[in-house]
C-alpha positions as CSV (number, residue, x, y, z in Angstrom):
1,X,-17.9,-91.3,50.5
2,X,-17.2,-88.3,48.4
3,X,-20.6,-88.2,47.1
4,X,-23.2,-85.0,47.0
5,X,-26.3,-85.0,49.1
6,X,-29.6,-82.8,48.6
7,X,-32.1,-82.7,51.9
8,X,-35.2,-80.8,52.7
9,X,-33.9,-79.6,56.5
10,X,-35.9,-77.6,59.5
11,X,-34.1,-75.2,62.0
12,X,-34.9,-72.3,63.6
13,X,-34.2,-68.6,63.2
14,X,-32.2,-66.6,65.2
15,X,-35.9,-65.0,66.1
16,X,-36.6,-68.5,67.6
17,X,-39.4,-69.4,64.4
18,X,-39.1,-72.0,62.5
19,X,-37.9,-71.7,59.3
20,X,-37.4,-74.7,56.1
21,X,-34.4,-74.7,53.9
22,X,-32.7,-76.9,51.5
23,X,-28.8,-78.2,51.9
24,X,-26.6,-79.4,48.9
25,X,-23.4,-80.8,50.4
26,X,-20.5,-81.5,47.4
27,X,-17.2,-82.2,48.2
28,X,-14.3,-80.5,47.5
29,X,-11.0,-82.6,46.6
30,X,-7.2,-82.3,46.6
31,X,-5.2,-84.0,43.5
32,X,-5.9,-87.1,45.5
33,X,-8.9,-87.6,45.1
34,X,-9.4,-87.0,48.6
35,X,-12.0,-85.0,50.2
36,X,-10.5,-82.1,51.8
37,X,-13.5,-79.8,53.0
38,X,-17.4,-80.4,51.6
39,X,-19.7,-77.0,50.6
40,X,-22.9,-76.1,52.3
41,X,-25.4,-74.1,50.4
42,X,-28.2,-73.6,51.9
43,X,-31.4,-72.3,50.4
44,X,-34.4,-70.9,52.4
45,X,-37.8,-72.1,51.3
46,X,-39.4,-70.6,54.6
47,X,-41.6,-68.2,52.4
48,X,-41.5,-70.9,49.1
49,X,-43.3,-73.4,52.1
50,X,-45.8,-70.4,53.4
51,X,-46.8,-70.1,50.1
52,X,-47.2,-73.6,48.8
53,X,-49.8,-74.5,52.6
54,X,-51.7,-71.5,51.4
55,X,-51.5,-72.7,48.2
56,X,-52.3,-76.0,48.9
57,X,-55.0,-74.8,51.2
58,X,-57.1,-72.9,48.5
59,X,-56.9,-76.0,46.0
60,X,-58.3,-78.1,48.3
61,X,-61.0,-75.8,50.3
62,X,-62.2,-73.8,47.4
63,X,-65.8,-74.4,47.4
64,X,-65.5,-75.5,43.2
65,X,-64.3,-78.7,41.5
66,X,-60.8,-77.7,40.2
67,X,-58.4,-80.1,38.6
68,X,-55.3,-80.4,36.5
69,X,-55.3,-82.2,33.1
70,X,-52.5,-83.3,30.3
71,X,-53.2,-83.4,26.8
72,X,-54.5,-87.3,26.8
73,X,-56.9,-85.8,29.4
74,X,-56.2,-87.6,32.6
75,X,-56.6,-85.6,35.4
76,X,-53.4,-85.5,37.5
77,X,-54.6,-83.8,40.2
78,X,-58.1,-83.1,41.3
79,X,-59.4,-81.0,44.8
80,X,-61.0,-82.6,47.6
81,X,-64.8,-81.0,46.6
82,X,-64.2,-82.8,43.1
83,X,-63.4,-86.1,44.6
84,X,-66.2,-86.7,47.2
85,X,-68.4,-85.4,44.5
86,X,-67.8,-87.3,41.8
87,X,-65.4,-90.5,42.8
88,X,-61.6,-90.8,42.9
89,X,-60.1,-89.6,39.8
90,X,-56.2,-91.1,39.5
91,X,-55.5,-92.3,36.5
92,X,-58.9,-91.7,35.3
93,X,-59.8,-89.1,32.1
94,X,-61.9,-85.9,32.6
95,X,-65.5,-87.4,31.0
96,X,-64.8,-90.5,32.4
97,X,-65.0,-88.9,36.0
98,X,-67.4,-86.0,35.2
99,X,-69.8,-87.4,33.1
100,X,-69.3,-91.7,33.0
101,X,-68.6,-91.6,29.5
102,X,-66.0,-93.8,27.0
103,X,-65.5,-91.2,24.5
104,X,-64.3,-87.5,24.7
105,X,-67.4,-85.0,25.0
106,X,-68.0,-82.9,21.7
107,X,-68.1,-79.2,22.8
108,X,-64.9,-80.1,25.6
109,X,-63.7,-76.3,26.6
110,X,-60.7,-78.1,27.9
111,X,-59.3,-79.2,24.2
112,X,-59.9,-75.9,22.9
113,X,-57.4,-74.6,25.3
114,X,-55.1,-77.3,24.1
115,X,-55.6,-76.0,20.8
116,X,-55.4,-72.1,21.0
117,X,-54.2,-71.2,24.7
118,X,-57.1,-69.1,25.5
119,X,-59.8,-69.1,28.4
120,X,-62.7,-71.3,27.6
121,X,-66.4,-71.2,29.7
122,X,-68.9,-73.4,28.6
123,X,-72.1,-75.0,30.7
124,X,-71.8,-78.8,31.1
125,X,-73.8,-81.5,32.0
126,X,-72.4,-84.3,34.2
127,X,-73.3,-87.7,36.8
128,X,-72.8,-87.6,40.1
129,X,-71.0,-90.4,42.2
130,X,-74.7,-91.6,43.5
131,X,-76.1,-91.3,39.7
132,X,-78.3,-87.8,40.0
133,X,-77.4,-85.2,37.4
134,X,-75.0,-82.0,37.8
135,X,-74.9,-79.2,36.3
136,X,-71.9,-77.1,36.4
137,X,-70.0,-74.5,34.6
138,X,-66.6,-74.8,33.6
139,X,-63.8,-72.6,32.9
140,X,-60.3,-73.3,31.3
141,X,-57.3,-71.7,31.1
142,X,-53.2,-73.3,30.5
143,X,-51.5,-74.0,33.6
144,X,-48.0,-74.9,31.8
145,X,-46.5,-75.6,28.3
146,X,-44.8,-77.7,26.5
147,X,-42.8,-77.7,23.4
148,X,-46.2,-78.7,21.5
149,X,-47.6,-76.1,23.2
150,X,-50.3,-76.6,26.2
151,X,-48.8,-79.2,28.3
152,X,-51.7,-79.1,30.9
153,X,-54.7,-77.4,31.7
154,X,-56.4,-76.4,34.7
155,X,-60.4,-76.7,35.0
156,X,-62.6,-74.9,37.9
157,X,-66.2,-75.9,37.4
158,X,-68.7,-74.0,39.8
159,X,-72.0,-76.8,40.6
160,X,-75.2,-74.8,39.7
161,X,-76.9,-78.3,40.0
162,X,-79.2,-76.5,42.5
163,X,-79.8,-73.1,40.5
164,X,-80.5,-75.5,37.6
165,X,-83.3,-76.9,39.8
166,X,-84.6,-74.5,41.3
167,X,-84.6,-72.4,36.7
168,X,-86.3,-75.7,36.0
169,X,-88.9,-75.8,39.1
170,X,-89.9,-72.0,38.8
171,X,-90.2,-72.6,34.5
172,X,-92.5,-75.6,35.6
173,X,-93.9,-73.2,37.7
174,X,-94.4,-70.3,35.7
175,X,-95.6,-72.5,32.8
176,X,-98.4,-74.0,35.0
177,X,-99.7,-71.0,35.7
178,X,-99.5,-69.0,32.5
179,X,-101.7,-72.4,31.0
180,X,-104.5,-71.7,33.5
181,X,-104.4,-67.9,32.5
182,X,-104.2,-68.8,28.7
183,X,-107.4,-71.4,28.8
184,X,-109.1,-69.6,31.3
185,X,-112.7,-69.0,30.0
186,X,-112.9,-65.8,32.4
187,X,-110.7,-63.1,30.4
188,X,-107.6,-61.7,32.7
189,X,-106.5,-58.8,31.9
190,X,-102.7,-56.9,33.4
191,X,-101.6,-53.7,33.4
192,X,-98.5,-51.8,35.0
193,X,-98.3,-48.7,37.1
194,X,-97.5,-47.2,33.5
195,X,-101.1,-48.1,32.6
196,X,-99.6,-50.4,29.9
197,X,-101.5,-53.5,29.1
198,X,-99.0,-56.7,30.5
199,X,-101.1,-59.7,30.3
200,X,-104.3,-60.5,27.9
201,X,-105.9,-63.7,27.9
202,X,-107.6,-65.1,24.8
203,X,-110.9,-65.4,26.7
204,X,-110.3,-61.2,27.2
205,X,-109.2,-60.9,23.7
206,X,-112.4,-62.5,22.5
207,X,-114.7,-60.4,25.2
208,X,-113.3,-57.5,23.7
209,X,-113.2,-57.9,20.0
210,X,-109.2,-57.8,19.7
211,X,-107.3,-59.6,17.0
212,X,-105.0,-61.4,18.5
213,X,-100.9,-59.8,19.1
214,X,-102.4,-56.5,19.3
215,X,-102.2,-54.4,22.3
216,X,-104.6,-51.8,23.3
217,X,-103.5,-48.4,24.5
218,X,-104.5,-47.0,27.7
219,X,-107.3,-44.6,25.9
220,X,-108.7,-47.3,24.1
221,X,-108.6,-49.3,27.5
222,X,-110.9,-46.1,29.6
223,X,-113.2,-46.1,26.8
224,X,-114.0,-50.1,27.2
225,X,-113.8,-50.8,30.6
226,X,-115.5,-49.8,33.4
227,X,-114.6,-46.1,35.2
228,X,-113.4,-47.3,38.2
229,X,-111.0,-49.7,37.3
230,X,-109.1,-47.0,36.9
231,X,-109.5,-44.5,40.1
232,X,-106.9,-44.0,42.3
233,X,-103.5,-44.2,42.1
234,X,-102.3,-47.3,40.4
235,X,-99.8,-48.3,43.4
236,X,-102.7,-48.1,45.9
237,X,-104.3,-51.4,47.2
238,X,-107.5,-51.8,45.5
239,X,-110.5,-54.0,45.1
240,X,-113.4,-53.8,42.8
241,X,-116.3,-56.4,42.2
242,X,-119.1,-55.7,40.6
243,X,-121.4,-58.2,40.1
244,X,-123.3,-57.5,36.4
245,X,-122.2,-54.3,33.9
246,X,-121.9,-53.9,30.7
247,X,-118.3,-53.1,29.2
248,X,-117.7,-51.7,25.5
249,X,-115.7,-54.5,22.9
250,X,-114.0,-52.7,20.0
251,X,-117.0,-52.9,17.8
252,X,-118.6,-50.9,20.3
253,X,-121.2,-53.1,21.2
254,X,-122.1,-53.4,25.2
255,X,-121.0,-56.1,26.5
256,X,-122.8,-57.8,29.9
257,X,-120.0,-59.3,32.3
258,X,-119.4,-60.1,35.9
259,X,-116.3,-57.5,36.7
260,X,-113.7,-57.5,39.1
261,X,-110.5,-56.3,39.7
262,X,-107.4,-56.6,42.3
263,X,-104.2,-54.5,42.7
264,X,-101.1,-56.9,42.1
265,X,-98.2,-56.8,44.0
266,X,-94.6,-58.3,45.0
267,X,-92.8,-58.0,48.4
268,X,-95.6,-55.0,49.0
269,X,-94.2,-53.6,45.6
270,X,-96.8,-52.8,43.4
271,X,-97.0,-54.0,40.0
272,X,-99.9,-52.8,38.2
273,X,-103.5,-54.4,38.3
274,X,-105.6,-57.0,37.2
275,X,-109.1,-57.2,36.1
276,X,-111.4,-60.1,36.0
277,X,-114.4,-60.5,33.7
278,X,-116.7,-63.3,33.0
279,X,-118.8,-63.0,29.9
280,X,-122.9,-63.3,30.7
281,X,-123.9,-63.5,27.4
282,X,-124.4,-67.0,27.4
283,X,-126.3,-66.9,31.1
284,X,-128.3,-63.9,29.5
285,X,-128.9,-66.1,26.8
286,X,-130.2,-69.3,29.1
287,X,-132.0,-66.8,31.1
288,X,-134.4,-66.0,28.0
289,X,-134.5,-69.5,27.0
290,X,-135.7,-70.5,30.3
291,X,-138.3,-67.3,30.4
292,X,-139.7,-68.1,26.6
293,X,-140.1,-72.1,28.1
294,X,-141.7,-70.9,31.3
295,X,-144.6,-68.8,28.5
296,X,-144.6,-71.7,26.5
297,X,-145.6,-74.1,29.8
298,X,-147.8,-71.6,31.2
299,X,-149.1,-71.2,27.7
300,X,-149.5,-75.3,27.4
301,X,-150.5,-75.6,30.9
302,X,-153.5,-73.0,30.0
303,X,-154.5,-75.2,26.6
304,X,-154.7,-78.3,28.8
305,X,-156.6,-76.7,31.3
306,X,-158.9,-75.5,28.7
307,X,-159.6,-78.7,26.8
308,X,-160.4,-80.1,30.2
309,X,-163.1,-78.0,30.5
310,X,-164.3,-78.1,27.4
311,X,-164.6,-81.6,27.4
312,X,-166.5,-81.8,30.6
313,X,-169.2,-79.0,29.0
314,X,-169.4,-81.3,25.6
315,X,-170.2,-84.3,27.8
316,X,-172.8,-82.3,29.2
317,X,-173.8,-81.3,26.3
318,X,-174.1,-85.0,25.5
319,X,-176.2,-86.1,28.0
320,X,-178.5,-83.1,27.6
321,X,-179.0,-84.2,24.0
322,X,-179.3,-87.5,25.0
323,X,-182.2,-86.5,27.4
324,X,-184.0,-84.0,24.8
325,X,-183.9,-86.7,22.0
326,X,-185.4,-89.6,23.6
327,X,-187.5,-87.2,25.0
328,X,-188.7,-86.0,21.8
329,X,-189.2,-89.7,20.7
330,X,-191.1,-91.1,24.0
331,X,-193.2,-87.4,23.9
332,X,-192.2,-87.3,27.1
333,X,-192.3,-83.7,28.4
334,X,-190.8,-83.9,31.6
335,X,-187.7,-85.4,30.1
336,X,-187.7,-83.2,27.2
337,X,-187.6,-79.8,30.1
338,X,-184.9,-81.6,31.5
339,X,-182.6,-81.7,28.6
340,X,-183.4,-79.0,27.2
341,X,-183.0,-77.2,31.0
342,X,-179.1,-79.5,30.9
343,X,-178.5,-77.8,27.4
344,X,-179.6,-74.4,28.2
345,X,-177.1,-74.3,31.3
346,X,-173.9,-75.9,29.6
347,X,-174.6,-73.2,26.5
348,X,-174.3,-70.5,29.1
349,X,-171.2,-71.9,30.7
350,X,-169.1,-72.2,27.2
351,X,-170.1,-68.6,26.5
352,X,-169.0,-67.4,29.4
353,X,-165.5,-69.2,29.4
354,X,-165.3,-68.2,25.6
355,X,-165.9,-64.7,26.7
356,X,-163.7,-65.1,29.7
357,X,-160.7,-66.6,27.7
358,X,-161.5,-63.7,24.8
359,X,-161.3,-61.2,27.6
């Protein structure tokens, strides 16, 4: 028919491998018009083909979202991680795939590689196709250009969805336990191998008279706290309790705590250590309430017990009176002895608990 003809062809060397080329057949014709003989050329894509599998290979396996995206910012082609990650994306813009949104994201990396040519990494935040978040950080760089400059840009974005978790689960972490340290009402206090102070709790700052933000040196430290916190070598395993001593606070005033005191470490690496002390000021103080209201019970206990008695010796008294009076107005002698016998006896027992209780 005279007509030229462009096919994709396979044959084999003459090593016996198989190798891919492409044939354009044109014609060649006399004054007639009339095909006479038709030219072969043949071009071998053997190594182009080689190239574009492994090519194609690495877009698709690379363990990273990767896509391909023209200045309206559809993506034209996406990898196979992207798409069973975040949906099918043909026809569909970037943000509409990453992230479900309607409008183009503010801080896009993507347009500012439209606009200057240049490599741009920023941290995003996107939806996954079942609705949890992502986290992943992308990268931009021009793929080809246009005669407006940028025609397309490619995108690899590596997921840290998981490193995101696990930043936000050891903050959580690390936050829960610093709030125990910091409203702890035993004072903590840190130190290094260096001997330099790492960690002071308010309830320390306060047991030792320190303003707070300031950090005492090592001397200052050996002249307030206990000797043998600091025996030994400092990467050593030690242990140290010691139920009641009396520390020095920087108004050097002796201070009565409960100390003890551990040797930190990490993965048998040693990090420093840690001492533990719990003010007994305020138990020394309820011990000396509770002394001074025992004396004042034994004290009331002894004034009741001593009214009772002399009570019973005035009602003695009483009826001894009782006896000598009418006694006295009956003249009746036996009854006057007797009283007077009652009086005589009672007199002799207040003296003797007067002199008693004097004594």
């Amino acid at each position: 028919d005279g007509r030229t003809r462009v096919s994709d062809e396979t044959g084999v060397d003459r090593h016996g491998r198989p190798c891919h080329y492409v044939v354009h057949l044109a014609p060649l014709k006399d004054d007639r018009g009339i095909v006479q003989y038709v030219i072969e050329m043949t071009t071998d894509l053997t190594e182009t083909r080689r190239w574009q599998r492994e090519y194609d290979l690495l877009f698709e396996r690379v363990p990273c979202y990767v896509s391909v995206i023209d200045r309206d910012f559809r993506i034209t082609r996406a990898n196979e991680r992207l798409r069973t990650t975040f949906g099918e994306t043909e026809g569909r813009r970037c943000y509409e795939v990453y992230k479900r949104r309607r409008q183009p994201c503010v801080s896009c990396p993507a347009q500012l590689t439209f606009q200057d040519g240049q490599d741009h990494v920023a941290g995003q935040y996107g939806v996954h196709r079942d609705g949890t978040p992502a986290y992943y950080v992308v990268t931009t760089s021009p793929l080809s250009r246009g005669r407006g400059g940028v025609a397309h840009v490619i995108e690899i974005s590596t997921d840290v969805t998981d490193v995101r978790r696990l930043k936000d689960t050891l903050a959580r972490t690390q936050d829960f336990y610093e709030s125990l340290v910091r409203h702890s009402a035993t004072g903590v206090l840190a130190m290094d191998t260096a001997g330099g102070t790492r960690l002071l709790n308010p309830a320390a700052r306060a047991l030792l008279g320190l303003p707070a933000g300031s950090q005492p040196p090592p001397k200052r430290l050996r002249e307030m706290l206990p000797p043998a916190f600091f025996d030994g070598s400092p990467r050593a395993d030690f242990h140290l309790a010691l139920q009641e001593m009396s520390i020095q606070n920087a108004a050097g005033e002796a201070v009565p705590v409960q100390f003890s005191a551990v040797s930190l470490k990490s993965h048998r690496k040693a990090l420093g250590r840690a001492a533990f002390m719990q003010d007994l000021r305020p138990i020394k103080q309820l011990e000396k309430e509770k002394l001074e209201a025992e004396r004042l019970g034994a004290v009331g206990q002894t004034v009741a017990g001593l009214a009772h008695t002399i009570k019973n010796l005035l009602m003695a008294l009483e009826g001894g009176m009782y006896l000598l009076d009418s006694g006295l107005r009956k003249a009746d002698v036996p009854r006057i002895t007797e009283g007077w016998q009652i009086l005589q006896r009672n007199l002799d027992k207040t003296t003797a608990m007067v002199r008693g209780f004097l004594g």
